[in-house]
N, CA and C of each residue as an Amber inpcrd file, in Angstrom:
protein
   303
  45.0090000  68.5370000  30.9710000  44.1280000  68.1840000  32.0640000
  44.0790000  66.6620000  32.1970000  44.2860000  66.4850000  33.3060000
  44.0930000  64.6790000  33.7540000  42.8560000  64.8330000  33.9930000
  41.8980000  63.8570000  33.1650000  40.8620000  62.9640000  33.4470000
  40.2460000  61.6820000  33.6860000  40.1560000  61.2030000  34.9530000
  39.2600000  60.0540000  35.4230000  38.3050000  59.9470000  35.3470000
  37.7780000  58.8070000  34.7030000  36.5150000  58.4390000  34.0030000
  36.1230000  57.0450000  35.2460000  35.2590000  57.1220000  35.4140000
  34.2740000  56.2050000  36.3820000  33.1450000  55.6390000  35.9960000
  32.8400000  54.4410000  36.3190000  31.5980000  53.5410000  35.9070000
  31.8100000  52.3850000  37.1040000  30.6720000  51.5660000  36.9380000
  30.6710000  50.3500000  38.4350000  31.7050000  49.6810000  37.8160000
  31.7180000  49.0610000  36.6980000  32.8080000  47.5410000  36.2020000
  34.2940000  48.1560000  35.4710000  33.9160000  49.2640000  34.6850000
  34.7250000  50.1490000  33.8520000  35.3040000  49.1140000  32.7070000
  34.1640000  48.7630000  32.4200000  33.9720000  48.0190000  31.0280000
  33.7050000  48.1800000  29.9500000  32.8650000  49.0770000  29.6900000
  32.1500000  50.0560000  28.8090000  31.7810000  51.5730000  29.0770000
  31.3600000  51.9220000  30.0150000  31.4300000  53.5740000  29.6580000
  32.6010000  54.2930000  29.6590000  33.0940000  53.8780000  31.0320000
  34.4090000  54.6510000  31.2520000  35.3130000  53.9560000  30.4100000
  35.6790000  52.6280000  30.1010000  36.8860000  52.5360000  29.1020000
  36.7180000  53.1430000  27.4670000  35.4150000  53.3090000  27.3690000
  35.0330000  54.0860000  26.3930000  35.3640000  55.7640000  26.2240000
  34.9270000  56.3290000  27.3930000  35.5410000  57.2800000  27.4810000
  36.9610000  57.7330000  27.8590000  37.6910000  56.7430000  28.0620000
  39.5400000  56.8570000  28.4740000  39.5770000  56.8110000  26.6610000
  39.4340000  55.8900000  26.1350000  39.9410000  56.2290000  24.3840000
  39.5170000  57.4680000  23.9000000  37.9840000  57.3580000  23.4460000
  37.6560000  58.2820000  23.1550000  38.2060000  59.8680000  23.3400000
  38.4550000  60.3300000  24.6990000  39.1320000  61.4240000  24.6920000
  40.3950000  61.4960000  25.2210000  41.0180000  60.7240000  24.8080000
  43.2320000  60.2960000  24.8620000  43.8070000  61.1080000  24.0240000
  42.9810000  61.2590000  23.1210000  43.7020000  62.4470000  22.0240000
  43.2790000  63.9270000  22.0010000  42.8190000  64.3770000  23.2980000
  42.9180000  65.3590000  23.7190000  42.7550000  66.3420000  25.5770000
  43.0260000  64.9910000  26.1490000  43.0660000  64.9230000  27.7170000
  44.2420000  63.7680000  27.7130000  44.8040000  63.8180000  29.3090000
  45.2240000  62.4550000  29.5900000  44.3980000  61.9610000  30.4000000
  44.2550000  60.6310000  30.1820000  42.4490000  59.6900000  30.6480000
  43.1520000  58.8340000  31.3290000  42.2800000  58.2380000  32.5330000
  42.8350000  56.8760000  32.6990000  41.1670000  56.8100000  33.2320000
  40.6310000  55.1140000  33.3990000  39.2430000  54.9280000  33.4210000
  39.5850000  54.1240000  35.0480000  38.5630000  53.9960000  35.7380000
  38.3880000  52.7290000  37.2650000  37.3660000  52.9510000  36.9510000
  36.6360000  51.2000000  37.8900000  35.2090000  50.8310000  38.3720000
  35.5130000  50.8900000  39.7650000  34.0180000  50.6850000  39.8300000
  33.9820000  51.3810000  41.7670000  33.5300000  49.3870000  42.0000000
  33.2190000  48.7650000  41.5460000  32.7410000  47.6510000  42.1080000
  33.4650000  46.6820000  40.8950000  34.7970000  46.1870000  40.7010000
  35.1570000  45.5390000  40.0300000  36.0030000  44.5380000  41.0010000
  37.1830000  43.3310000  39.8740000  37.9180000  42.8770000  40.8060000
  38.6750000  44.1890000  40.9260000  39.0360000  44.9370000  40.3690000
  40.2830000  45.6510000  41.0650000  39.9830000  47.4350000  40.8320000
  39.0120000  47.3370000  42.3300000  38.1360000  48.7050000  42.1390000
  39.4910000  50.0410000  42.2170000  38.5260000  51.2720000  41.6950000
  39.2330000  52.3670000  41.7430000  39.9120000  52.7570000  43.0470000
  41.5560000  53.1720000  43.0550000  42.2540000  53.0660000  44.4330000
  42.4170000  54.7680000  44.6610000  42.7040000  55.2860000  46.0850000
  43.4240000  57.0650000  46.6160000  43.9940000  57.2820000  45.4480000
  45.1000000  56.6730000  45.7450000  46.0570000  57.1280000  43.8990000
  45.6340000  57.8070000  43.0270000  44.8550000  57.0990000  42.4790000
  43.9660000  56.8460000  41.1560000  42.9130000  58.5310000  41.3930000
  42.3390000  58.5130000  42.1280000  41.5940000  59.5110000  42.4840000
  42.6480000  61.0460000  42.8490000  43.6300000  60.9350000  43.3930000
  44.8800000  61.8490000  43.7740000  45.2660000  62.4730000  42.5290000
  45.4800000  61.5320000  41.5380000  46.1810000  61.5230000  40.3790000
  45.1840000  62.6390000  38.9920000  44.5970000  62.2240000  39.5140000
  42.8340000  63.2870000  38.4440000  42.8050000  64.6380000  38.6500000
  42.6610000  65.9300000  37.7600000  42.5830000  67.1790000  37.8850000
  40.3970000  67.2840000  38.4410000  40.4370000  66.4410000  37.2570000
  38.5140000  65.6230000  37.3820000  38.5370000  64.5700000  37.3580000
  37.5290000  64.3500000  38.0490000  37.1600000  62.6550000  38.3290000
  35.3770000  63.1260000  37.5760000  35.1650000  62.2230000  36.5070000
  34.1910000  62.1930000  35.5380000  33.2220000  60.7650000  36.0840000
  32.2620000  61.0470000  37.0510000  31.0240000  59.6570000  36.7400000
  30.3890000  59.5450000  35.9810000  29.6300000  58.3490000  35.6540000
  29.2010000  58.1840000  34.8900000  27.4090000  58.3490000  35.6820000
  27.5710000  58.3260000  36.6000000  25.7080000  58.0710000  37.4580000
  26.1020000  59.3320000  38.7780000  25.4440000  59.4180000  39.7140000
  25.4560000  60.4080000  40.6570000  25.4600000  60.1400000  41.6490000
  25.0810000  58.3510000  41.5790000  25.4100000  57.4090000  42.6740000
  27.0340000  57.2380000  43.3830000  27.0820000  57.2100000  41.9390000
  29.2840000  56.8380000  42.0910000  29.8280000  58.1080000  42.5980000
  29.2380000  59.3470000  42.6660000  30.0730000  60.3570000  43.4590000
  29.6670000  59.8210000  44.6260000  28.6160000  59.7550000  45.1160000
  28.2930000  59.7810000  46.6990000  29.3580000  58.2750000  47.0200000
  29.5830000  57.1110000  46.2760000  30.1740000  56.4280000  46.6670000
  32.1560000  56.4880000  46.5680000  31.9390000  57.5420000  45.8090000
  33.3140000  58.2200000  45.9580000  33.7030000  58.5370000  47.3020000
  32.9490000  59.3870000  47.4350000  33.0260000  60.4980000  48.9300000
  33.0130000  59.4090000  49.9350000  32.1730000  58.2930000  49.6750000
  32.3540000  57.1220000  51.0000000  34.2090000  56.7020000  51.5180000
  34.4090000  56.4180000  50.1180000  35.5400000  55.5330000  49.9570000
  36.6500000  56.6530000  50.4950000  36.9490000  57.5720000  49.2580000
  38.0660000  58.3010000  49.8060000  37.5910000  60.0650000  50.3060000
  37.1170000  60.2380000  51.5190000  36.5750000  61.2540000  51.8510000
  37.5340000  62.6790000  51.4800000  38.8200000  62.6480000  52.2610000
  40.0180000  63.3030000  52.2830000  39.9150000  64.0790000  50.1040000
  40.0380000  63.1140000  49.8680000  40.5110000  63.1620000  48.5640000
  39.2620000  63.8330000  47.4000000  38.1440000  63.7220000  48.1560000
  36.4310000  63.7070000  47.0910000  36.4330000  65.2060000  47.3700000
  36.6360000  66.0340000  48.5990000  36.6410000  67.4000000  48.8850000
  37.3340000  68.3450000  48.2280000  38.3300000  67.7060000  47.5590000
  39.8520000  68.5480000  46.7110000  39.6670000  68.5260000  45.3820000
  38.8750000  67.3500000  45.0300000  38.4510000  67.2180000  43.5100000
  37.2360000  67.7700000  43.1010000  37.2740000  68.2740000  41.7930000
  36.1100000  68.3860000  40.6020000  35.5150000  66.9170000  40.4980000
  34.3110000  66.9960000  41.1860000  33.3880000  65.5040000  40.3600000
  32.4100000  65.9410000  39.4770000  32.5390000  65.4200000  38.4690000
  30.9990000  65.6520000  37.3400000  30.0190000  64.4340000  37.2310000
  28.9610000  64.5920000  36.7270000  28.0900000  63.1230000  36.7380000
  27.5680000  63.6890000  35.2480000  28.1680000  62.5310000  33.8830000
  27.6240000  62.8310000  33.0370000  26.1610000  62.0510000  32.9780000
  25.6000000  61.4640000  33.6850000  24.0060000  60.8630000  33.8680000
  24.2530000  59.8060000  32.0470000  24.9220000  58.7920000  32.3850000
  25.1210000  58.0910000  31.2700000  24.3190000  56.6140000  31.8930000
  23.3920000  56.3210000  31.8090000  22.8460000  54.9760000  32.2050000
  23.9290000  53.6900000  31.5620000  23.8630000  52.6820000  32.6050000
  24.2950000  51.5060000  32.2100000  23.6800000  50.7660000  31.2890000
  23.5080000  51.1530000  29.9850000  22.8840000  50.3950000  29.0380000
  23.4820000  49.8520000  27.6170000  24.7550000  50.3820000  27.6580000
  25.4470000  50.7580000  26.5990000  26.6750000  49.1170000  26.6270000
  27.2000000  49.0240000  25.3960000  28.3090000  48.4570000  25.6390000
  29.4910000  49.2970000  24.7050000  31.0390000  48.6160000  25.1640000
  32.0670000  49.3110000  24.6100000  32.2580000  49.7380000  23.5240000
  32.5260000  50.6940000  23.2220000  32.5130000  51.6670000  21.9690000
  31.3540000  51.4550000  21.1680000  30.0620000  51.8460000  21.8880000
  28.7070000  51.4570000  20.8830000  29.2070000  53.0860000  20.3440000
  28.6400000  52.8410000  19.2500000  28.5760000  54.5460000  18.8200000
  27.5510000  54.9100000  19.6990000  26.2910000  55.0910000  19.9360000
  25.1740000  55.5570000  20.5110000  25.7890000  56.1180000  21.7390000
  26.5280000  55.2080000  22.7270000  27.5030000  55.5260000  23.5900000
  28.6340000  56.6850000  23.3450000  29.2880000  56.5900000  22.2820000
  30.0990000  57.4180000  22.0750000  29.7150000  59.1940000  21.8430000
  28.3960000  58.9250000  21.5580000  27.8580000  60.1320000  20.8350000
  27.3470000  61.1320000  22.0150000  26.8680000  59.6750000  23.0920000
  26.2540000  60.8460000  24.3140000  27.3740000  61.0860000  25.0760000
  28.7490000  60.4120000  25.2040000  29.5820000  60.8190000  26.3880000
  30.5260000  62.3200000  25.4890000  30.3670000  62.4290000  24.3750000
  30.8290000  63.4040000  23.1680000  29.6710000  64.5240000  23.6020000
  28.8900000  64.1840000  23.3780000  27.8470000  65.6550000  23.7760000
  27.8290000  65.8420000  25.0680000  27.6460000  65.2020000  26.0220000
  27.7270000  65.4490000  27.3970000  29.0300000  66.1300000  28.1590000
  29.9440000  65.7340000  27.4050000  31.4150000  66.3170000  27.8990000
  31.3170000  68.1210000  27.1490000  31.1450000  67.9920000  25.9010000
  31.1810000  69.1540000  25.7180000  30.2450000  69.7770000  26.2020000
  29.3580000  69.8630000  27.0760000  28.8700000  71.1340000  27.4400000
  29.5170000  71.3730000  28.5620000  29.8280000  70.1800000  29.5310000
  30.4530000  70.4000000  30.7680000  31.7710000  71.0210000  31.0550000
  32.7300000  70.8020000  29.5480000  34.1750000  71.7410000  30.3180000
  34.4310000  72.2160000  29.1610000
């Protein structure tokens, strides 16, 4: 299963979650508000597209409409509070994934 992981900067949650589960998905992570935000491709390319807030789907669906209708979006409700590979971080995107797939 290809999984896209999403966050605003994709600095910490989502590049957290592209490692974290590489060794048993193929991951790739985008930010929706970075220099070099998440592109169609990128979104095309995903079996799931994984947010991190519930905001970033609706701003999914802005960006690439065509493409948000065909995909699985999940919102693991991970607040921006965390930084890269905090464990605390690691532990909730680990429990949160497993209940979801």
């Amino acid at each position: 299963m290809k999984i896209l992981f999403v966050c605003n900067q994709n600095k910490h949650r989502s590049k957290t979650a592209e490692n974290i589960f590489r060794n048993k998905f193929y991951t790739k992570s985008a930010g929706l508000f970075n220099e070099n935000p998440m592109t169609e491709k990128q979104v095309h390319w995903a079996d799931v597209v994984v947010v991190m807030e519930d905001f970033q789907r609706t701003e999914i669906s802005r960006r690439f409409p065509k493409e948000y209708i065909k995909k699985r979006i999940i919102s693991l409700d991970v607040p921006d509070i965390y930084h890269y590979n905090q464990p605390d971080l690691i532990n909730v995107l680990k429990s949160r994934m497993k209940k979801l797939l």
